[in-house]
GUVO-689922 format. One record per residue (C-alpha): residue number from 1; z, y, x; residue in three letters. Coordinates in steps of 0.001 Angstrom, whole numbers, plus 500000, padded with zeros to 6 digits. Each point is the difference from the previous one (the first is absolute). Example, Ala and Ser with C-alpha at 12.3 -4.5 7.8 and 13.67 -1.06 7.14 Angstrom:
BEGIN
1_507800_495500_512300_Ala
2_499340_503440_501370_Ser
//
This chain:
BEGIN
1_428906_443603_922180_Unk
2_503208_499560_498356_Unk
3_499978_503685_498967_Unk
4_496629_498787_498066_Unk
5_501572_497155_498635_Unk
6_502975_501736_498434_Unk
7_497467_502464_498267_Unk
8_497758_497090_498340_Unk
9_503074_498120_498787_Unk
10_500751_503396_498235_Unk
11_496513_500969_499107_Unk
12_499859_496901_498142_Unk
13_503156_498834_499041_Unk
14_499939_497026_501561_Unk
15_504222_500370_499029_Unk
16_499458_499048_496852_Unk
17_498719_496897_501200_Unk
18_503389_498327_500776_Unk
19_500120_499680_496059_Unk
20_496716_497796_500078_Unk
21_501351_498303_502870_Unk
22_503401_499379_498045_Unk
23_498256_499077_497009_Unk
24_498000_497413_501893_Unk
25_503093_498113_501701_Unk
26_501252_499660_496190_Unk
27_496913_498879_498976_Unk
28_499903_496741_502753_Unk
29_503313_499769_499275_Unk
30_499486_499723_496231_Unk
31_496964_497300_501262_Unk
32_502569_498141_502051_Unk
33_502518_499986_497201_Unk
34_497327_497952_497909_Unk
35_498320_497720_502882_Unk
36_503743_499091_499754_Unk
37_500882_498857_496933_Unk
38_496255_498346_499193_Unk
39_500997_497718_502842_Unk
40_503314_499815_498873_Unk
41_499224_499075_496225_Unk
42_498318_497473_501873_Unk
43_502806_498311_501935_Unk
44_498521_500836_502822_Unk
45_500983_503048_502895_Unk
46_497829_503176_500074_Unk
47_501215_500278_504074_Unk
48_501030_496958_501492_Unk
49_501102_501952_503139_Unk
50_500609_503546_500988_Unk
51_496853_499827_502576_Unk
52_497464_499175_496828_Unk
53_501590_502996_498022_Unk
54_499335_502253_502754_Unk
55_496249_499192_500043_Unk
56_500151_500095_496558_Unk
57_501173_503216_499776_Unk
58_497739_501670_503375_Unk
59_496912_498630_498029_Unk
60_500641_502152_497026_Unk
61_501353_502830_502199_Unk
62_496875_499966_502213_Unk
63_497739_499359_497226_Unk
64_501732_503323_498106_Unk
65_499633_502413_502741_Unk
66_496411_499163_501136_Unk
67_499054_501640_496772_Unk
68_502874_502866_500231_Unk
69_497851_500378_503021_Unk
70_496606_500295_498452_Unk
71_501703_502442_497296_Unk
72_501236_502497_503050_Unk
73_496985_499003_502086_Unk
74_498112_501774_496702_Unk
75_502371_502616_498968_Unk
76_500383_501732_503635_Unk
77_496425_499300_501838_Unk
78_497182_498708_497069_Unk
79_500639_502351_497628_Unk
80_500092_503073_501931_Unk
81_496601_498980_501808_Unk
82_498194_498761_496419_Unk
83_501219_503569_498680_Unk
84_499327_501579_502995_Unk
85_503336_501920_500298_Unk
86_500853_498516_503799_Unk
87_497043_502191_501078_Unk
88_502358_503303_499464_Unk
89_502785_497880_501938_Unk
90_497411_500053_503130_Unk
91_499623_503606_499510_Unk
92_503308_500216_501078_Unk
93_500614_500683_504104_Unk
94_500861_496367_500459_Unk
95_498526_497053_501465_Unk
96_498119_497902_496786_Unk
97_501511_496703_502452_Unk
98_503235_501077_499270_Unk
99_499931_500909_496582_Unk
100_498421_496648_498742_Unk
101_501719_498241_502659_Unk
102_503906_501494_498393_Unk
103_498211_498572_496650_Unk
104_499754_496378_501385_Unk
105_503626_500108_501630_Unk
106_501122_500949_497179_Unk
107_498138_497172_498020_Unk
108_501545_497284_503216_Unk
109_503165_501708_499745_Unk
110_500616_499569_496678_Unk
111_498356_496493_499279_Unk
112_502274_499114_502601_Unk
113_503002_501042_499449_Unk
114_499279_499071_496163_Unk
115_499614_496098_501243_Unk
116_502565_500136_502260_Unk
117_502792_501265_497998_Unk
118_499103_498556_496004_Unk
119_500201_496501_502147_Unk
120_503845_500715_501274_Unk
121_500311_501280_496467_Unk
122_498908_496732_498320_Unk
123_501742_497963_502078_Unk
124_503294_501511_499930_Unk
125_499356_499639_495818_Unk
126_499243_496449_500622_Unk
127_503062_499723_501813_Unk
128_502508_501417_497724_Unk
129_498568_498490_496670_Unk
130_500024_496261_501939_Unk
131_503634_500499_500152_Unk
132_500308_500463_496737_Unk
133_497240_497883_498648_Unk
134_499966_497549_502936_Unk
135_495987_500447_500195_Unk
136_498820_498368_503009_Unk
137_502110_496755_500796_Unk
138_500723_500293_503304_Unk
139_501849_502961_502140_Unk
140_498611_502745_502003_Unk
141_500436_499442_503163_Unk
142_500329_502936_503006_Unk
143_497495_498289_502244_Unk
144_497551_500025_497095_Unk
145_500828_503842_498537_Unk
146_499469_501217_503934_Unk
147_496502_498253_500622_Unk
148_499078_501154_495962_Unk
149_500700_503328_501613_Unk
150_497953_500099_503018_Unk
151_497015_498318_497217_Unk
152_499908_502893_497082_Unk
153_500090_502158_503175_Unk
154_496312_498652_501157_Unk
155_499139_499804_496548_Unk
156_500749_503373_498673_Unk
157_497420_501103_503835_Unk
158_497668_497855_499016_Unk
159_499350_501129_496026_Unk
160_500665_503903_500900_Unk
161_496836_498868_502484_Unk
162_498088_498115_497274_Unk
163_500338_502758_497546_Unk
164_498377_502433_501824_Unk
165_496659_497215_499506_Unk
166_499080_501626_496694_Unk
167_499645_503281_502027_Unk
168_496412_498791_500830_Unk
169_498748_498927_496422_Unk
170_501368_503182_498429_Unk
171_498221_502374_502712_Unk
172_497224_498212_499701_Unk
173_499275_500494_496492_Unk
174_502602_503206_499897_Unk
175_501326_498218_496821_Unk
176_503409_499242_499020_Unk
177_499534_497347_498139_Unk
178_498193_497942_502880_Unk
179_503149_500820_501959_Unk
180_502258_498316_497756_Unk
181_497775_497147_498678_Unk
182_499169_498981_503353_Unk
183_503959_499908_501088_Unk
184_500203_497258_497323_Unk
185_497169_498294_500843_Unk
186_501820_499916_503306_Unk
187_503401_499066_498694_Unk
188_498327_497374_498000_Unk
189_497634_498235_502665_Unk
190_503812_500306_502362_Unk
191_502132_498575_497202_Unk
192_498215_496728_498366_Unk
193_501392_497050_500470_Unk
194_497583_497831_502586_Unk
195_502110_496470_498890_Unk
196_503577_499213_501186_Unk
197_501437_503299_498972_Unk
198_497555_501693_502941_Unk
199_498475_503395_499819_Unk
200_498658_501937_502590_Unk
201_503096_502014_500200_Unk
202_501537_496883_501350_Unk
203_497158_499596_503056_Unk
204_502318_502896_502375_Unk
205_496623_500820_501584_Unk
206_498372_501252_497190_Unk
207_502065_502269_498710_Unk
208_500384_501742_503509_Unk
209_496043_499712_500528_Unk
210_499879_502302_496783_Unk
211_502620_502034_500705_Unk
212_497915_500612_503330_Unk
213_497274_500466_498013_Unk
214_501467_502737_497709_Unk
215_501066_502111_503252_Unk
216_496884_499529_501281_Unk
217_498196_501859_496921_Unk
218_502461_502674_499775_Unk
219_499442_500599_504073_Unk
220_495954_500353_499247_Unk
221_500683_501762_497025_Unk
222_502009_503051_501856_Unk
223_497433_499313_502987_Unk
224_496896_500950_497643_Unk
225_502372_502532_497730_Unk
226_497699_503119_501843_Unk
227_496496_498314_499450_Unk
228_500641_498580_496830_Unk
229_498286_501253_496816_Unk
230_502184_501686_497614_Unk
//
C-alpha cells in the first residue's frame, strides 16, 4: 500500500502541491492581517483572547482544505474514471481495492497533514507578530497552547474524514466539478454563523459524525471498486 502511495504522489505530482498549500497559509494570513486592522480602525480587538484566534484561524484552515480535498479527490480518482484511464490501472496485476484505496490515503493523508501543520504554522505567526504588534491583549498561556494542541489534532481527523464526502457526489456524476462544488456547499452549510458566533463546526459531534461519514464512503467505495461501472 505504501509502495502504491509513493507512485501516485509521483504520478501526479502531488509535490508540487506544498506550493498551493504555502500559498494558502499566506493567503489566511493576508485575511487575518485585515480582520485585524478593520477591527482595529475601529477601536475595537480583532482577538480578544488567544482561544478565539485559534477558532478563528481552524475555521479558515478547515474550510481551505475541504476544497484542497475535493481538488485531489478530482485530480487522482474523478478524472481518471470520467476519462476512463483508471481502467488500464486495473489491467495491471493488482488488486483495484488497493489501487483506489492508496488514492484515498493519499487524499486523508494529505488533507491531514495539510490541517494539521498550516494550523501550528499560523499560530506560531500569530505568536511572533503579537510580540511585536501586541495583537491579542492577553498572554498565551501553556495550559491553553497544550489543550489547542490536542484540539487542531481532532480537527485536522475530522476534515481529512469530511473531505473524502465529495468522493460520493463526484462518482456519482463522474464529474469534477460536482466534486468540488459540493465540498463548498459542505464547507458553507459547516461554516455559517447559526447566532452567537455558532457554526456547526462548533457542535464537536458534527464534525466527527461527518468525518465518519466521509470514511464510511471511501470504505463502500473500495468495497464496490470490482463491480462498479467504469
Amino acid at each position: 500500500m505504501l509502495k502504491l502511495m509513493r507512485l501516485e504522489i509521483r504520478k501526479n505530482k502531488l509535490g508540487s502541491s506544498l506550493k498551493a498549500v504555502i500559498i494558502a497559509n499566506l493567503g489566511i494570513i493576508g485575511f487575518l492581517t485585515l480582520i485585524y486592522f478593520a477591527e482595529r480602525s475601529e477601536g475595537a480587538a480583532a482577538f480578544a483572547t488567544y482561544e478565539s484566534a485559534f477558532t478563528i484561524i481552524d475555521v479558515f484552515v478547515r474550510a481551505t482544505f475541504m476544497i484542497f480535498a475535493s481538488v485531489w479527490i478530482a485530480k487522482l480518482i474523478i478524472d481518471e474514471y470520467k476519462n476512463r484511464t483508471i481502467s488500464l490501472m486495473f489491467m495491471y496485476p493488482i488488486n483495484r481495492k488497493k489501487i483506489l484505496g492508496s488514492k484515498l490515503a493519499v487524499v486523508f493523508l494529505y488533507t491531514f497533514l495539510s490541517v494539521l501543520l498550516s494550523n501550528v504554522f499560523i499560530i506560531i505567526v500569530l505568536y511572533v507578530l503579537d510580540q511585536v504588534f501586541d495583537i491579542v491583549p492577553e498572554p498565551l498561556m501553556l495550559s491553553a497552547a497544550i489543550r489547542n494542541m490536542g484540539e487542531v489534532f481532532i480537527s485536522a481527523l475530522s476534515t481529512a474524514g469530511m473531505g473524502l464526502i465529495p468522493l460520493f457526489f463526484g462518482m456519482w456524476k463522474k464529474s469534477v466539478p460536482a466534486t468540488i462544488v459540493s465540498a463548498i456547499l459542505l464547507n458553507t452549510i459547516v461554516t455559517s454563523n447559526w447566532g452567537e458566533g455558532t457554526s456547526l463546526y462548533n457542535l464537536v459531534a458534527i464534525p466527527i459524525g461527518l468525518a465518519v461519514i466521509g470514511v464510511l464512503i471511501a470504505y463502500l467505495t473500495i468495497r464496490n471498486v470490482h463491480v462498479k461501472d467504469i
